[in-house]
matplotlib code that plots the C-alpha trace (Angstrom):
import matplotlib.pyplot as plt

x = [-14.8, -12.9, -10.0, -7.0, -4.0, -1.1, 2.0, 4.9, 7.9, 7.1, 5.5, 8.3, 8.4, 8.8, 6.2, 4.0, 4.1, 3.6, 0.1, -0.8, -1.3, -3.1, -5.2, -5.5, -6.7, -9.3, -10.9, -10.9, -11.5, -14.0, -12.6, -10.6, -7.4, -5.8, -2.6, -2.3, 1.3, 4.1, 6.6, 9.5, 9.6, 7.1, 7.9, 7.4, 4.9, 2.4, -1.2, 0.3, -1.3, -0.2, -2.7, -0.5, 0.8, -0.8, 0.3, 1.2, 0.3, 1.2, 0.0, 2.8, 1.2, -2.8, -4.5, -1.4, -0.6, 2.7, 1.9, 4.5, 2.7, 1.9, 0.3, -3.0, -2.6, -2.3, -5.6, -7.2, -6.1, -7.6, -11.2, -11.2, -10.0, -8.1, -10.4, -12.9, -16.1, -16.7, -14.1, -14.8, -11.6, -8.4, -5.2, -2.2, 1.1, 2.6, 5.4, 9.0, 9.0, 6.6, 4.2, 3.5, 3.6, 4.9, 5.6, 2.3, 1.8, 5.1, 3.3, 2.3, 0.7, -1.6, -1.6, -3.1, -5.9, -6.8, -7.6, -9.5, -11.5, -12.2, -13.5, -15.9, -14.4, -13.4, -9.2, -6.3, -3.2, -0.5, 3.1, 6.0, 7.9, 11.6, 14.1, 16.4, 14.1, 13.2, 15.7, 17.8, 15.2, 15.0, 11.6, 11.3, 7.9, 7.3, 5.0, 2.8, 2.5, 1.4, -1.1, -2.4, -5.0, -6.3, -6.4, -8.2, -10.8, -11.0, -11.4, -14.3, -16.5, -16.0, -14.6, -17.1, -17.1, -18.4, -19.2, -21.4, -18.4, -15.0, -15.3, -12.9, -9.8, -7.4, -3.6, -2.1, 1.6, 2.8, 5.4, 9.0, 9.1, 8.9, 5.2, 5.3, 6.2, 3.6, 0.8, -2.6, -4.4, -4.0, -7.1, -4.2, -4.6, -1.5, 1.7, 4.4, 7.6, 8.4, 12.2, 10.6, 10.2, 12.3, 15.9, 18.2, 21.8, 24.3, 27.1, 29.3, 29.8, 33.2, 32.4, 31.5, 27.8, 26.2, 23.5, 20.7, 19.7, 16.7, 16.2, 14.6, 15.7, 15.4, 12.1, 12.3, 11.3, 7.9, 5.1, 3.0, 0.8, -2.3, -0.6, 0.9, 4.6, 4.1, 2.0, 4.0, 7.9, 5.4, 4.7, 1.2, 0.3, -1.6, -4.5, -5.4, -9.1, -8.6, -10.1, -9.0, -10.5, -7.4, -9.6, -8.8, -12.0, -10.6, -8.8, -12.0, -13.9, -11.4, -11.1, -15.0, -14.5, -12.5, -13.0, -16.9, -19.1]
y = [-14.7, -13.7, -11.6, -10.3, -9.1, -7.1, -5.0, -2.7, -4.9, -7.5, -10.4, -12.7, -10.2, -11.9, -9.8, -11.0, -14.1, -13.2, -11.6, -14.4, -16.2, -13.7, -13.6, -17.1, -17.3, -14.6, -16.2, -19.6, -23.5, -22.4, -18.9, -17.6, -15.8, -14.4, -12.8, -10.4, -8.5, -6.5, -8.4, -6.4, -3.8, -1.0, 0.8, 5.0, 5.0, 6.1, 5.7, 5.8, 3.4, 2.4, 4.9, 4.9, 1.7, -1.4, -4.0, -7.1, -9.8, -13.6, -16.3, -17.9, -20.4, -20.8, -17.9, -16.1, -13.1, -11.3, -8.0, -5.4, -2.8, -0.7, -1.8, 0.1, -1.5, -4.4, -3.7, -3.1, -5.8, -8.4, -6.8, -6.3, -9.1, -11.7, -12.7, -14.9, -13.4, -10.2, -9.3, -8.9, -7.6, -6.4, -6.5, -4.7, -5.2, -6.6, -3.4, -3.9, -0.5, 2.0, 3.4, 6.2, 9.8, 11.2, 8.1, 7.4, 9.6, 7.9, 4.8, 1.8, 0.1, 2.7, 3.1, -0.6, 0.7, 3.7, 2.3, -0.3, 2.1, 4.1, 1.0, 0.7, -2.5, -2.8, -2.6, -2.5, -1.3, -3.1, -2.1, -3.4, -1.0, -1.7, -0.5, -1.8, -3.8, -6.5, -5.9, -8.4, -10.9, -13.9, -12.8, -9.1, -9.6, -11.3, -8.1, -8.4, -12.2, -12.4, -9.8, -9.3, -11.4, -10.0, -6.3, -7.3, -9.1, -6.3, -3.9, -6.2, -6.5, -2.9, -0.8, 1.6, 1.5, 2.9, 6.4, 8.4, 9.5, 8.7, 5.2, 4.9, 2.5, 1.7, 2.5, -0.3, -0.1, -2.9, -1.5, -2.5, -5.1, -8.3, -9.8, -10.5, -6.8, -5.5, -3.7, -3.9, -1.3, 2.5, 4.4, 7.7, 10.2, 10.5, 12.2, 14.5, 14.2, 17.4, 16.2, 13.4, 15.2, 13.0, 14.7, 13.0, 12.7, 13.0, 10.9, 10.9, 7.1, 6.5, 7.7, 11.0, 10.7, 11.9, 10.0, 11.1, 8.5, 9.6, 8.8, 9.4, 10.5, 9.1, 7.2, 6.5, 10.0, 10.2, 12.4, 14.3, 12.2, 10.3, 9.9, 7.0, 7.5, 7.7, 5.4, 2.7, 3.6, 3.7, -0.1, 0.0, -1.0, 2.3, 1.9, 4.9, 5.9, 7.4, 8.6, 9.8, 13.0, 15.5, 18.2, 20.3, 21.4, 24.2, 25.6, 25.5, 27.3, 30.4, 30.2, 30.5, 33.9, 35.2, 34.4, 33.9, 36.6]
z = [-0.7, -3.9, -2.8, -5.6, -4.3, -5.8, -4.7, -6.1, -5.2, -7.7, -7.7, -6.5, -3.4, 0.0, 1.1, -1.3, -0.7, 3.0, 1.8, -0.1, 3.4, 4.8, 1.7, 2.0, 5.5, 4.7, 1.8, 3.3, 1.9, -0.3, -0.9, -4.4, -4.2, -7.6, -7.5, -10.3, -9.4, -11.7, -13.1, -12.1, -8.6, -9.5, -5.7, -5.8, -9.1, -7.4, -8.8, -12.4, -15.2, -18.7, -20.8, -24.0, -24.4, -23.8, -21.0, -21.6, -19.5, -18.4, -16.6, -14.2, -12.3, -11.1, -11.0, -10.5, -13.3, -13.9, -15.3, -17.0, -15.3, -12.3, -9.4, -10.4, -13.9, -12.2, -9.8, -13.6, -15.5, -12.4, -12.1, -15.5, -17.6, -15.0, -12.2, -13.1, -11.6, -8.7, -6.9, -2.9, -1.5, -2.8, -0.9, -1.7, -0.2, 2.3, 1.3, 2.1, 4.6, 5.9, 3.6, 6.8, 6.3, 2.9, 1.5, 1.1, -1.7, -3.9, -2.9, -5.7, -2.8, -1.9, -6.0, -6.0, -3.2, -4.7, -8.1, -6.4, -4.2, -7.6, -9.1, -5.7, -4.4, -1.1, -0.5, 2.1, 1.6, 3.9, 4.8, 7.1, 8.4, 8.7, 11.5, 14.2, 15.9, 12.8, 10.3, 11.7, 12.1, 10.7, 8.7, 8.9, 8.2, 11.4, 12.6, 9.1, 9.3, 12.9, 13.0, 9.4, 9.3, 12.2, 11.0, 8.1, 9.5, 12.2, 9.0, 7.5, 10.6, 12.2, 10.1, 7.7, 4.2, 1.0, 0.3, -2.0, -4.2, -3.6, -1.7, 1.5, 1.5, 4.3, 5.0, 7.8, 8.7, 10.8, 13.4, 13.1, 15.5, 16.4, 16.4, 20.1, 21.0, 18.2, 20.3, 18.7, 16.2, 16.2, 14.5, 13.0, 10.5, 7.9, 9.2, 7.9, 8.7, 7.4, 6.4, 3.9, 0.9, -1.9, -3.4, -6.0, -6.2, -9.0, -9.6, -13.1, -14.5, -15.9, -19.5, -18.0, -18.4, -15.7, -13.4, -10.6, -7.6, -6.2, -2.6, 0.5, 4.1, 7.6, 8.5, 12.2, 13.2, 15.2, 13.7, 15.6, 17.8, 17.2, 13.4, 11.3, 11.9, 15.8, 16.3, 13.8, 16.3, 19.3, 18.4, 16.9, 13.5, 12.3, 10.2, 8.5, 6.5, 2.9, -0.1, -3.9, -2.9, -2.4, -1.4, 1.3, 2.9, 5.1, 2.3, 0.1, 2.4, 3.2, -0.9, -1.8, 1.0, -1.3, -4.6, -4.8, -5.9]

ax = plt.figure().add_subplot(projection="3d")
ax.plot(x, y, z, "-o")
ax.set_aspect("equal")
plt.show()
């Protein structure tokens, strides 16, 4: 198997490297894994890509690419110019906290799956959410790690795939805890928080110019049940089914009531 992998924290992320393992274990002895990843963070772009300026690219070690980019340029540049031959699998991740509820659509990890879906090749999007009970760990990641390889091989065998337009790909947040206390797989639709909408905040520097963090809110707060969030501070690493399509179905139908002829 021929598996690339990417992320939005940048390719010297820890969680990247805790990926690469998984990857590793996936592809096995006689597998390929390529690690094409931006050279600095890329976290909250999104699905963006570099459509009017070209990327530059570079080669860092074996079949390992730094690329000043997103992580969908980065998804593009592999299957289109990096890897050497079909691409199986791509794995995006392992994200430095949640990428549950509204944060999935800020996300450059799901960015990552989503271009790979839209290129029809199979891809997983993998977070670690962060909170009091693995922050303080020794490896944070210890959830991810343990039970990673697991959830993607679960995904490969069971899972469905494909699609006759927009192909599915797969959202899996690992809960934030230790591996031992981690649960098993949750089957969840996306959440809403309802308080995680993004805000900035000013401050003036010394010379009087004035700045603007943006920033999120408070993550540990359940969703309603039977989605991400929930499951995830419930103990479960939720795996959620996606598509590009942002349709609303429902909508569309009460619409076509009162708009068509």
């Amino acid at each position: 198997m021929r598996i690339l992998i990417t992320n939005d924290d940048g390719i010297g992320a820890p969680g990247l490297a805790v990926l690469t393992e998984i990857a590793g274990d996936i592809a096995g002895p006689d597998g390929e894994v390529w690690t094409v990843a931006p050279a600095f963070e890329q976290s909250g772009v999104g699905h963006c890509i570099n459509y009017v300026r070209p990327t530059l690219i570079s080669s860092i070690g074996e079949r390992r690419i730094a690329v000043e980019g997103s992580p969908a340029d980065c998804v593009l540049a592999g299957l289109g110019h990096v890897v050497d031959g079909p691409v199986d699998l791509v794995l995006s991740g392992v994200n430095r906290g949640n990428n549950s509820g509204e944060n999935t659509v800020y996300s450059g990890t799901i960015g990552a799956a989503m271009e790979a879906a839209l290129q029809g090749v199979p891809a997983i999007a993998l977070s670690q959410f962060y909170g009091p009970g693995n922050v303080s760990l020794d490896d944070p990641f210890e959830s991810a790690r343990a039970h990673g390889g697991d959830a993607v091989r679960r995904l490969l065998a069971d899972a469905p795939w494909g699609g006759d337009t927009y192909q599915l790909f797969y959202n899996v947040n690992f809960p934030p805890l230790s591996a031992d206390k981690t649960r098993g797989l949750a089957a969840v639709a996306q959440g809403y928080r309802g308080h995680g909408r993004m805000g900035v905040t000013a401050q003036t520097s010394p010379s009087g110019r004035e700045y603007l963090w943006v920033g999120g809110s408070a993550q540990g707060e359940p969703t309603a049940p039977g989605t991400d969030v929930a499951a995830n501070v419930d103990g479960w690493i939720s795996v959620t089914p996606m598509r590009c399509d942002l349709t609303d179905r429902a909508a569309l139908d009460g619409l076509s009531g009162v708009l068509d002829a």
